[in-house]
C-alpha positions in Angstrom: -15.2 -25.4 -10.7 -15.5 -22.6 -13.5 -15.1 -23.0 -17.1 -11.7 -22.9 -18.2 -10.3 -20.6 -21.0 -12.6 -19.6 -23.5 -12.0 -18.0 -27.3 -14.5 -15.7 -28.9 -14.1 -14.3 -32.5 -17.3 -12.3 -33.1 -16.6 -8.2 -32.9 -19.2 -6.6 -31.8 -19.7 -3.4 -29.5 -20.8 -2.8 -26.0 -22.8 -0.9 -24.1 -21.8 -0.2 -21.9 -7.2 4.2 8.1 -5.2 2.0 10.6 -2.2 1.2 12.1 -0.8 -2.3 10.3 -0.8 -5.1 12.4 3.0 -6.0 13.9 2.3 -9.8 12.5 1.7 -8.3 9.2 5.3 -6.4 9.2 7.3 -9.2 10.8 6.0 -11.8 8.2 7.0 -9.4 5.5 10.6 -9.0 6.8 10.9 -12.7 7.5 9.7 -13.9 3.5 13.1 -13.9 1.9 11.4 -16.5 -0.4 11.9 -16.4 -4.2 8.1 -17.5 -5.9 7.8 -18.7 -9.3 4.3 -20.9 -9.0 5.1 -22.2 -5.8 7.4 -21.1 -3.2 10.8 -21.8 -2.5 13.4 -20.3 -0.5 15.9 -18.3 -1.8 16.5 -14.4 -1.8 16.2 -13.2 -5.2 14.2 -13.5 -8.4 17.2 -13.9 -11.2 14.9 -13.2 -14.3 12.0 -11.1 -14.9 10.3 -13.7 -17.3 9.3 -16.7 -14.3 7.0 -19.1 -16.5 4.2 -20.3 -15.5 1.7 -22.0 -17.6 -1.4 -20.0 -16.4 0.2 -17.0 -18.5 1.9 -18.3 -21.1 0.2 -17.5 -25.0 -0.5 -20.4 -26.7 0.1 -21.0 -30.4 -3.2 -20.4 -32.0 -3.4 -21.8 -35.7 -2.7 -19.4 -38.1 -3.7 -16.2 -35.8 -0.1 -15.6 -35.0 0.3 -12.1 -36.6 -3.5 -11.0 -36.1 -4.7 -8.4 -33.6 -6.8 -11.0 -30.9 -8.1 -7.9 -29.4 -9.9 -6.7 -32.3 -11.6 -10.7 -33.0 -12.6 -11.1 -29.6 -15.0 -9.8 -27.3 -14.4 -8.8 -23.6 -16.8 -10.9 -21.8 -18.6 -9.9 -18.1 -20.3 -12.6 -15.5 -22.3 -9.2 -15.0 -21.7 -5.7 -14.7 -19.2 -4.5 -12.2 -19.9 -1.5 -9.7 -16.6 -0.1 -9.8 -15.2 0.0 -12.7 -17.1 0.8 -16.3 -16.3 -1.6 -19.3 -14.5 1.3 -20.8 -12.1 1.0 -17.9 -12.2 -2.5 -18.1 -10.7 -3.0 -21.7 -8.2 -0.8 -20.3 -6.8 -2.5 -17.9 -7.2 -5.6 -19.9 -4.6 -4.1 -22.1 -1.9 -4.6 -19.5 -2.8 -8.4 -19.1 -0.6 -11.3 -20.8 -2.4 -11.8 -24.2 -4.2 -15.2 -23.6 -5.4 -13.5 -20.4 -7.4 -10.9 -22.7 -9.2 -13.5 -24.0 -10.5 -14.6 -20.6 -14.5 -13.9 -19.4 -14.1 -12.1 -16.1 -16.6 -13.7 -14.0 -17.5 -12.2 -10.4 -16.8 -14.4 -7.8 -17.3 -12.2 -4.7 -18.3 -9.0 -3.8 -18.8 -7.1 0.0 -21.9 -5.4 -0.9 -23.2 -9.2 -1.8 -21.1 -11.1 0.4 -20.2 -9.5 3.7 -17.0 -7.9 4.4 -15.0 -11.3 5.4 -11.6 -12.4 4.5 -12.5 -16.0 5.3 -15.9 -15.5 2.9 -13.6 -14.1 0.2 -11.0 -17.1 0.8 -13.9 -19.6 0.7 -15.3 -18.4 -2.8 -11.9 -18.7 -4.1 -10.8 -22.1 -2.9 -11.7 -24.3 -5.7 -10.3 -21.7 -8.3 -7.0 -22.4 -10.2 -7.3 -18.9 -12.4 -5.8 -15.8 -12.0 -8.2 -12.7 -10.6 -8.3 -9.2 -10.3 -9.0 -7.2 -7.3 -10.5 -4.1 -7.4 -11.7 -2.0 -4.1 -12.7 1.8 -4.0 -12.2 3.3 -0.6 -13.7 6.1 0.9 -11.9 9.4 -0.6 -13.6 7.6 -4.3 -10.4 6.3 -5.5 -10.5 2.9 -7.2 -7.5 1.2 -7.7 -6.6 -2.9 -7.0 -4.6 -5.2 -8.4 -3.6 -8.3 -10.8 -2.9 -11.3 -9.2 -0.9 -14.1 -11.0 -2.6 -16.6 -9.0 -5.5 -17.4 -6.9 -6.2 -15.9 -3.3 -5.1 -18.3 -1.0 -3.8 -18.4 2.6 -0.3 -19.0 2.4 2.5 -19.3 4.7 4.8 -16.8 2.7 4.9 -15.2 -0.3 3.8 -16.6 -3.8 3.0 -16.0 -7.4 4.6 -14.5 -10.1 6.1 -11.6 -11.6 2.8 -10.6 -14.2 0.9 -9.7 -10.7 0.8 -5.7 -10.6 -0.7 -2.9 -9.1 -3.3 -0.5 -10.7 -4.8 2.5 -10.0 -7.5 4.4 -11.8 -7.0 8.4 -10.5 -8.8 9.1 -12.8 -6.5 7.8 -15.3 -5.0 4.2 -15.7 -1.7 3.9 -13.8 0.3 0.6 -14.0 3.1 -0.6 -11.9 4.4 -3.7 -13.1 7.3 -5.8 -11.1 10.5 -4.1 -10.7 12.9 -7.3 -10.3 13.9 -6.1 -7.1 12.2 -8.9 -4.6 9.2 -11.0 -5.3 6.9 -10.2 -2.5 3.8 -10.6 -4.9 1.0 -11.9 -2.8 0.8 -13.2 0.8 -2.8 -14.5 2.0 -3.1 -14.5 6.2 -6.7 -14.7 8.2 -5.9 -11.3 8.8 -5.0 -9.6 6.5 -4.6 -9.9 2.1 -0.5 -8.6 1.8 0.4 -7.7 -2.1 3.7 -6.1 -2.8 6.8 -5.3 -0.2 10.2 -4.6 1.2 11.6 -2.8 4.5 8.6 -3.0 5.8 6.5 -1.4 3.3 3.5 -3.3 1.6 1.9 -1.8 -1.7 -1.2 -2.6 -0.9 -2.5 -4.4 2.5 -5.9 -4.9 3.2 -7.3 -6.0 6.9 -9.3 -9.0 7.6 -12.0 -7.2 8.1 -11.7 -5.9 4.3 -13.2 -3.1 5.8 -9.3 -1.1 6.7 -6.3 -0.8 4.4 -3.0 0.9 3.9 -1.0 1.4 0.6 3.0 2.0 0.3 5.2 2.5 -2.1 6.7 -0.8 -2.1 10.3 -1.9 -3.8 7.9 -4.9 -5.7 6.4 -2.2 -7.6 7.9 0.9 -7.3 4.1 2.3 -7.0 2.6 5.0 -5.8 0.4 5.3 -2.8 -3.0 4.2 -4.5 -5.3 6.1 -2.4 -5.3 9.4 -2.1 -4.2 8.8 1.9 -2.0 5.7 2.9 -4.4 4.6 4.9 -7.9 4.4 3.7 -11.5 2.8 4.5 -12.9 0.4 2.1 -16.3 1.7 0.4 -16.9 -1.7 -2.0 -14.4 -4.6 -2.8 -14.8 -6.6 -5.8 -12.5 -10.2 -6.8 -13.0 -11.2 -10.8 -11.5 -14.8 -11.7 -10.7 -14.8 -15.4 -11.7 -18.1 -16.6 
């Protein structure tokens, strides 16, 4: 089990293409679930701000009004081959405050690992932290997403509304929920589902986290994050922030 949350206060600088799968649609149409932490069943998502205690800020004695970005340091397990820290502290921007405060530590990574969905799930399966998934495909485009919970399999949809999609091309691009459904993230032995409706999926990667396709997707309202919709995965990475 990692380390749980950990505050810093020292500033310092650093250096720093497939067809889907007919399962894979028909699971989508059939998860008219409504997922706060865990999943229940009904249609819709009445308000954007679903609590869960994983992204919630705590009260931190007298720092209220004081910038916790500038006291803290972004902390790596190691150095990631996709993205640079630059791009990193980027996208760290977007997350939930407390979650900025968070070491990103890598828990699994194809070039390391083996391209595997059932590796990936197995690294995960003790972890109770949100992570970040990051691929680049083929074409050079890295992009990934936010996930408001741990990789799991799951029997529908789950997690919360602070799950989004990025891409970097080359620029940051965010696409945060739109309120519309909360297809967020579905975990099956064949394929990793995040984002949906009518039969679209933001991003879905294969089992063989080798093949993927990206939609624009009512969850997000994204863009396709490849330059293609469906792409070949060059490197996948998975971050827990602990």
């Amino acid at each position: 089990m990692l380390k749980s949350l950990r505050f810093q206060f020292k500033v310092r600088k650093n250096k720093f293409s497939q067809p889907w799968q007919e399962s894979s649609v028909e699971d989508e149409e059939d998860g008219d679930e409504d997922f706060h932490v865990v999943e229940h069943h009904d249609e819709q998502v009445d308000s954007p701000g679903v609590d869960s205690s994983t992204w919630s800020v705590p009260h931190l004695l007298g720092l209220d009004e004081i910038n916790l970005n500038l006291m803290c340091e972004l902390k790596l397990s190691e150095e990631s081959k996709l993205l640079t820290f630059s791009q990193i502290q980027q996208l760290s921007q977007h997350l939930p405050e407390v979650l900025s405060l968070c070491e990103w530590m890598l828990i699994y990574q194809t070039q390391t690992h083996g391209s595997s969905l059932r590796t990936l799930y197995r690294a995960t399966e003790q972890l109770e932290r949100c992570m970040v998934l990051i691929l680049r495909d083929t074409y050079g485009q890295v992009f990934g997403v936010v996930c408001s919970a741990p990789l799991r399999v799951s029997s529908s949809y789950y997690g919360t509304g602070q799950t989004f999609l990025f891409s970097f091309s080359p620029h940051l691009q965010v696409y945060k929920w739109t309120g519309v459904n909360s297809y967020f993230i579905k975990g099956g032995m064949d394929a990793l589902l995040f984002g949906g409706g009518r039969g679209r999926f933001g991003l879905w990667i294969n089992g063989d986290l080798i093949r993927g396709r990206s939609q624009k997707c009512d969850t997000f309202d994204n863009e396709t994050l490849s330059s293609e919709e469906d792409f070949v995965i060059n490197e996948l990475e998975v971050w827990a922030l602990v």
